[in-house]
N, C-alpha and C positions, 0 to 999 in steps of 0.2 A: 504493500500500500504506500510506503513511502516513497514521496515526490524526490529523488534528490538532487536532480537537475531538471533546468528549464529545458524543456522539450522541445517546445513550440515559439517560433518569433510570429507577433503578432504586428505585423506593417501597419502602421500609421499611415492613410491617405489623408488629403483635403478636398471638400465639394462642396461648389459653389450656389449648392440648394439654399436658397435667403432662408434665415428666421425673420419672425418677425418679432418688434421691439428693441432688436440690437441695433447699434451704429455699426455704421461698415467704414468706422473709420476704428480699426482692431490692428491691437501689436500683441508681438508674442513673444515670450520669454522662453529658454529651452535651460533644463537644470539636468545634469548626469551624473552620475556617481557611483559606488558600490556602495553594498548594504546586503549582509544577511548570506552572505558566500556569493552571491552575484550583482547585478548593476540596474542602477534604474534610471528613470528617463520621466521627463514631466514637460509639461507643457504645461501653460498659463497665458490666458485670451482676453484682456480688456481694453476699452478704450483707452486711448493714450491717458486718459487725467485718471484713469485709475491705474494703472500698471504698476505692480509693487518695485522697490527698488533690488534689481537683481541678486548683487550679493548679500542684501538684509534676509531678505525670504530665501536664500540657498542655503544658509548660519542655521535659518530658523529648521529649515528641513533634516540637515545633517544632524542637529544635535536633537529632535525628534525622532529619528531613527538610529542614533546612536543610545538614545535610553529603550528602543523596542529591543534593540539587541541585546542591552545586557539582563530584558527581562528575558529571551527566547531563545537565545545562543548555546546550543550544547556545545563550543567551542569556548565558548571564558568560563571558567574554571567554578567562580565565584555567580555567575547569573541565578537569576533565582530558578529558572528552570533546571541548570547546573545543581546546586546546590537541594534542588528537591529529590534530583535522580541520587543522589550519595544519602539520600537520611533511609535510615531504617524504619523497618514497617511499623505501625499503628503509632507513629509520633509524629503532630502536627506540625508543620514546617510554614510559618506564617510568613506571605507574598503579597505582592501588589493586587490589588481589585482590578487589575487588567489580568493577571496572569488566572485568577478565578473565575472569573467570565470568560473568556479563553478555551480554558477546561471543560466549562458548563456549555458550551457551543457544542466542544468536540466531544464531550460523553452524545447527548444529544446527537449529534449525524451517527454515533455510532448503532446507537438505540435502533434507529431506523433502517438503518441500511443493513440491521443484524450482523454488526461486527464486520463491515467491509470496508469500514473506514475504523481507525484503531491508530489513536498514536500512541501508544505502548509498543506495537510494530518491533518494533529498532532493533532486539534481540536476532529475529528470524532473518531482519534485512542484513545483519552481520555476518552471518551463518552461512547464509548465499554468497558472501563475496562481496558484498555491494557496502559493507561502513567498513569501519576502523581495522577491523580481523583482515578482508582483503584478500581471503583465499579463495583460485578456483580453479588451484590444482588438483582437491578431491569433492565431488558432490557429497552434502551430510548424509550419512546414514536416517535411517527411520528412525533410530533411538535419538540421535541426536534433534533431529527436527519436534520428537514430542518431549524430549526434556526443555527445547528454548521456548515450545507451545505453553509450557505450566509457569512460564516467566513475563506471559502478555497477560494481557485481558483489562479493557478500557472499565469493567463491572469492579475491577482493585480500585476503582480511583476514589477517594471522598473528596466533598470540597466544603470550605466552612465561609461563610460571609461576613462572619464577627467574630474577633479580626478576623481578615481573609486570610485562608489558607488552606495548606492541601495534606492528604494523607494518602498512604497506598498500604494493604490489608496484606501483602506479602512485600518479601523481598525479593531484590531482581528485577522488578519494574524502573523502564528506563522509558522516559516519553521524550517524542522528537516531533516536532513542532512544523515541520519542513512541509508538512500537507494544509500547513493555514495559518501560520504566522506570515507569509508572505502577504496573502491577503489581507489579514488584520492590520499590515504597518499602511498598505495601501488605504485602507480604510481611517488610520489614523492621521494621514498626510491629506486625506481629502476634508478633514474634518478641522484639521488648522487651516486648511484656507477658506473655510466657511466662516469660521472665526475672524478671520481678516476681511471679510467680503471681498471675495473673492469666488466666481460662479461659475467659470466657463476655464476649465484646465481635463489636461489629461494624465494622470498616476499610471506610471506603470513598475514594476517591482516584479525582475525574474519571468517577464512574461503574463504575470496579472495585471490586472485592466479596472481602472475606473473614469470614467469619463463626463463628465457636467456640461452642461450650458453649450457653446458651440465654440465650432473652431477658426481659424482666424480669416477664411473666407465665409465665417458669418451662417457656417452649413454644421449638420452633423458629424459627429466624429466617423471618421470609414478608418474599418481595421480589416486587417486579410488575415486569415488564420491561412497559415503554412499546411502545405500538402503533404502526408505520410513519407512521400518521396524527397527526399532531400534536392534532388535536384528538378524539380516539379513545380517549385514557385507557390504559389498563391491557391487555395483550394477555394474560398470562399471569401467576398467580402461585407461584412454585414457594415448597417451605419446604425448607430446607437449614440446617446445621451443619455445623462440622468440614471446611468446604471452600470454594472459593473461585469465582466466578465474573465475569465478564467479558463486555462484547458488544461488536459492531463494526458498523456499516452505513454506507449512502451517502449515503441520502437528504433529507437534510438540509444538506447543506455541497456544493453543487455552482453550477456556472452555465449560463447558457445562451444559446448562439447559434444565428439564423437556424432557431433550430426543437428545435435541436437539444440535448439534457442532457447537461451533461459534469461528471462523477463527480469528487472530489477525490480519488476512492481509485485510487489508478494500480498497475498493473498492473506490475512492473519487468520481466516478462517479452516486452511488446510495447512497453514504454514509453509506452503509453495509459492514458486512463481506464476503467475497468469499464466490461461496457456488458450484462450479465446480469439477470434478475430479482431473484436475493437481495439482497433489505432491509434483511433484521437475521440476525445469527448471536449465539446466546447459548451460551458453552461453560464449564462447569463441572468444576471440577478440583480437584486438592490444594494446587495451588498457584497463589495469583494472575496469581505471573509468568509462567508456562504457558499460564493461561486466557488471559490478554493476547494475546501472539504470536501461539497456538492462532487465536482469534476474528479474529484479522488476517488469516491466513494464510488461514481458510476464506472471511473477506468476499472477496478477492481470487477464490481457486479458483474462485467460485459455487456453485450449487443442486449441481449432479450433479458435477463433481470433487470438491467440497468436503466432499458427504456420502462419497463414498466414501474421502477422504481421511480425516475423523472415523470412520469405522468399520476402519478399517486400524487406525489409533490408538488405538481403543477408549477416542473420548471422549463424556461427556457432550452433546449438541448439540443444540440450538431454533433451529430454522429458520424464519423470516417471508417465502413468496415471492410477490411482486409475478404474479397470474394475470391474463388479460384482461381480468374487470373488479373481482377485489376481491385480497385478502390470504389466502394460502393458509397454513397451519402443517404443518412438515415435522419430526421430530425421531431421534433415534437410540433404542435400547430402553434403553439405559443411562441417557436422560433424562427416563423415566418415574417412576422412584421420585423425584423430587424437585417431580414436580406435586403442587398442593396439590390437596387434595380439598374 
């Protein structure tokens, strides 16, 4: 289940479809950086007399997402995520009200999707080759795969609201964050520029997406989700505002033995790698950090649980599935209005 790289580049066009109530007399500002083991990209749309001052708002961004890191970061040592994965079972470990709510998002997707989204994960994704251990000289044996099995389970986690804080009911629970803190920082970057009034930018973070108001030809934001094929270009391009989107697939981060392709995206419910058709899932929401897990949870589900899961939920969904011999496109009715025309 764990995302550990950005999969999908998500192109930024511009179109020059009028809104109406904006000036079309718009500047834009462009902010880049790294964040979170990868890079992100922003974009900021206002009339000239509002435009914030470049490096004030770049100061303000950096050091906003310099404190999601050291709540999310299973790389600093001391974060509070860090530091929750080192305490022993059944003693409270008291964190930030982001890092609890966080939690209570991700128990939630897990609930529903019956354990196909799981950031507890981290154990089985190690085992495969794909964290810190790094081996894939031998596949795990069976014993080995159900001894890392009795070390997940999103059903260990408690969360406390006064103080905030967290507990896990064994030990060996290690939570990795990588399937929806991306989206949450995305979400917290769009939320200080509401604070600033500020209404027409677009957040992007590792390939998550939130985008407001319009862009600087005054139109909809237009993004191309990349095609399966690396060198295939542009699969689709939807135009969106006012919402947030996110994708997840396999096919690019895997390895292979004896013949055989094995998926970096592990299943915590068999403790394997995927081993399904779907390539890419693109899901579209209000909220980044939603879209995130969402797009996690369906890569895992596959093609036929996953849609029926996005349509219980009634979410937006673009589906890319791997057919016999080419790339098929599946999607929900709700993710029609956001194709571009």
């Amino acid at each position: 289940m764990l995302k550990l790289t950005t999969l999908f580049t998500l192109v930024f066009f511009m179109s020059r479809l009028s809104c109406p109530g904006i000036s079309d007399d718009l500047e834009q500002i462009t902010l880049r950086g790294a964040t979170m083991g990868t890079s992100y990209s922003i974009k900021i749309v206002e009339p000239a007399s509002k435009i914030p001052d470049e490096k004030e708002i770049h100061n303000d961004v950096k050091k906003l997402l310099r404190d999601v890191n050291w709540i999310m970061s299973t790389y600093i040592d001391n974060s509070e995520l860090s530091l929750f994965n080192q305490a022993k079972k059944n003693s409270w470990v008291e964190v930030s009200r982001d890092l609890v709510d966080l939690f209570r998002v991700a128990i939630d997707v897990s609930a529903k999707s019956n354990g196909a989204f799981d950031i507890t994960v981290g154990p089985l994704v190690n085992l495969w080759g794909f964290g810190p251990e790094h081996n894939e000289s031998e596949l795990p044996s069976e014993s080995e795969i159900k001894a890392r099995k009795k070390l997940i389970g999103y059903e260990h986690l408690l969360l406390q609201d006064e103080p905030p804080a967290l507990q896990k009911s064994i030990n060996g629970i290690y939570c990795d964050l990588s399937a929806i803190a991306k989206g949450w920082g995305v979400d917290q970057v769009a939320q200080l520029f509401e604070s600033k009034n500020l209404h027409n930018y677009l957040v992007e973070i590792g390939g998550e997406i939130r985008a407001k108001g319009v862009n600087k030809k005054n139109g909809p934001w237009r993004i191309g989700v990349s095609a399966p094929d690396a060198f295939a270009g542009i699969q689709k391009v939807i135009a969106v505002r006012d919402v947030a989107v996110a994708t997840s697939g396999d096919y690019r981060n895997y390895f292979e033995k004896d013949g055989v392709r094995y998926s970096h995206t592990i299943d915590p419910r068999t403790g394997r790698p995927i081993r399904h058709s779907l390539a890419s899932v693109t899901v579209i929401h209000e909220s980044c950090m939603m879209a995130d897990a969402y797009a996690t949870a369906i890569n895992v589900l596959g093609e036929k649980e996953g849609m029926l899961f996005a349509e219980k939920e009634n979410l937006a969904v673009f589906m890319i599935v791997k057919d016999t011999y080419d790339f098929v496109e599946k999607k929900t009715v709700s993710f029609e209005q956001y194709i571009s025309k």
